[in-house]
C-alpha positions in Angstrom: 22.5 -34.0 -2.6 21.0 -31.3 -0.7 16.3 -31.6 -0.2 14.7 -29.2 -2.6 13.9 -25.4 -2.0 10.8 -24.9 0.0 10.8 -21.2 0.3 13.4 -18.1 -0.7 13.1 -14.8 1.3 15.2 -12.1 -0.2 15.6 -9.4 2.8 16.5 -5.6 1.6 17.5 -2.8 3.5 16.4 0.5 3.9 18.3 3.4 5.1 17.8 5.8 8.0 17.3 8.6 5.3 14.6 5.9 3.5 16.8 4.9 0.5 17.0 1.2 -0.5 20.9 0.3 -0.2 23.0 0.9 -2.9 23.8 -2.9 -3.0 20.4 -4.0 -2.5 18.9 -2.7 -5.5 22.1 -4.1 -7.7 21.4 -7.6 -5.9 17.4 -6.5 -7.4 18.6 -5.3 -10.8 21.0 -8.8 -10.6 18.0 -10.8 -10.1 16.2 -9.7 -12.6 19.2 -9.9 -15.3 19.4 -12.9 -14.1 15.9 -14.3 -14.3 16.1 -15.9 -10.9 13.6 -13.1 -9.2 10.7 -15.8 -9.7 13.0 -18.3 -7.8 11.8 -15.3 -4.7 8.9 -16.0 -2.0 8.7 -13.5 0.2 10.9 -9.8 0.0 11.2 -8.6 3.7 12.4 -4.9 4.5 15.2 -4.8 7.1 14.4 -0.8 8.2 17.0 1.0 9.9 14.4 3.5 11.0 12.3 0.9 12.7 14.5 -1.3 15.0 11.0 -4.0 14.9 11.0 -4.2 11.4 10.9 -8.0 10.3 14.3 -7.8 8.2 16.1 -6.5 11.5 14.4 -9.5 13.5 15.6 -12.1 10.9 19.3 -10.6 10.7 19.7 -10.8 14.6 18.2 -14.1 14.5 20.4 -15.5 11.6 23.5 -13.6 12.8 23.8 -11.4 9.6 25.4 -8.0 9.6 25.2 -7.1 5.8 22.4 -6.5 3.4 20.4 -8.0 1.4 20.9 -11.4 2.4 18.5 -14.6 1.1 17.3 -17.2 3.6 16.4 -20.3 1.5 14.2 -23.2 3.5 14.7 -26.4 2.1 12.0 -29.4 2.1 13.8 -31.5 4.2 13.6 -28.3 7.2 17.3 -27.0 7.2 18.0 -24.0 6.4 20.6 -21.5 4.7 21.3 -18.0 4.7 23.6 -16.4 1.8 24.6 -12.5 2.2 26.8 -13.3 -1.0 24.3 -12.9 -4.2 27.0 -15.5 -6.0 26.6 -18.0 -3.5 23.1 -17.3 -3.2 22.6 -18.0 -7.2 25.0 -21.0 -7.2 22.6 -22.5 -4.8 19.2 -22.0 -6.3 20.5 -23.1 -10.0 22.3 -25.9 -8.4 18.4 -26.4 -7.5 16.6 -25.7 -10.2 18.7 -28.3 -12.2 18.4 -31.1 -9.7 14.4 -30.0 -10.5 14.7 -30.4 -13.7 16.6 -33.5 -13.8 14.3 -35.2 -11.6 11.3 -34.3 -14.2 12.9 -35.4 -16.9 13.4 -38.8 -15.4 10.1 -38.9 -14.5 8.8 -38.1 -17.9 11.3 -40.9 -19.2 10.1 -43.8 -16.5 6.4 -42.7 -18.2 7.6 -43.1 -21.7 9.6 -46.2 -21.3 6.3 -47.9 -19.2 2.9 -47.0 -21.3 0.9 -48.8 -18.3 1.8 -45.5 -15.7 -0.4 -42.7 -15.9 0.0 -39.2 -14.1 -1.9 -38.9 -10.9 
């Protein structure tokens, strides 16, 4: 079972004429249909008309040559990059589930022994 989501950066791209990518702004719409954009930390701009920009860096760096990509940093300090939004939601439902499941255990470990509190 793979360590918890820490942090989700969702890098766009913007053209040399200063247009979003077509696909970046269906990957947006996506997340918002979707109702995974909350599952998003940080949204960094890859700029094609600034060869510094902080999206450019992260792309060298993580050997990506597509747009947008996700980078998702998990607890346990690996981390994963997904330029594939299906891959990319597989992973953080996958997530949110294993979340969930853990809280319900929880809450059922409370009910079943009256003598634990919540911190």
């Amino acid at each position: 079972m793979k360590a918890p989501i820490k942090n989700v950066i969702f890098v766009k791209k913007i053209l040399a004429d200063g247009e979003l990518c077509k696909k970046c702004a269906q990957v947006n719409q996506r997340l918002l249909e979707d109702d995974l954009f909350d599952s998003i930390d940080q949204i960094i701009i890859a700029d094609e008309r600034a060869p510094e920009s902080e999206g450019l860096r992260l792309a060298q760096q993580y050997n990506v040559d597509r747009a947008p990509f996700f980078i998702v940093e998990r607890e346990d300090g690996n981390t994963e990059v997904y330029d594939i939004y299906l891959k990319f939601k597989k992973a953080v439902a996958k997530s949110d589930a294993q979340a969930q499941e853990t809280t319900a255990d929880l809450i059922d470990l409370i009910d079943q022994h009256p003598e634990l509190d919540y911190i």
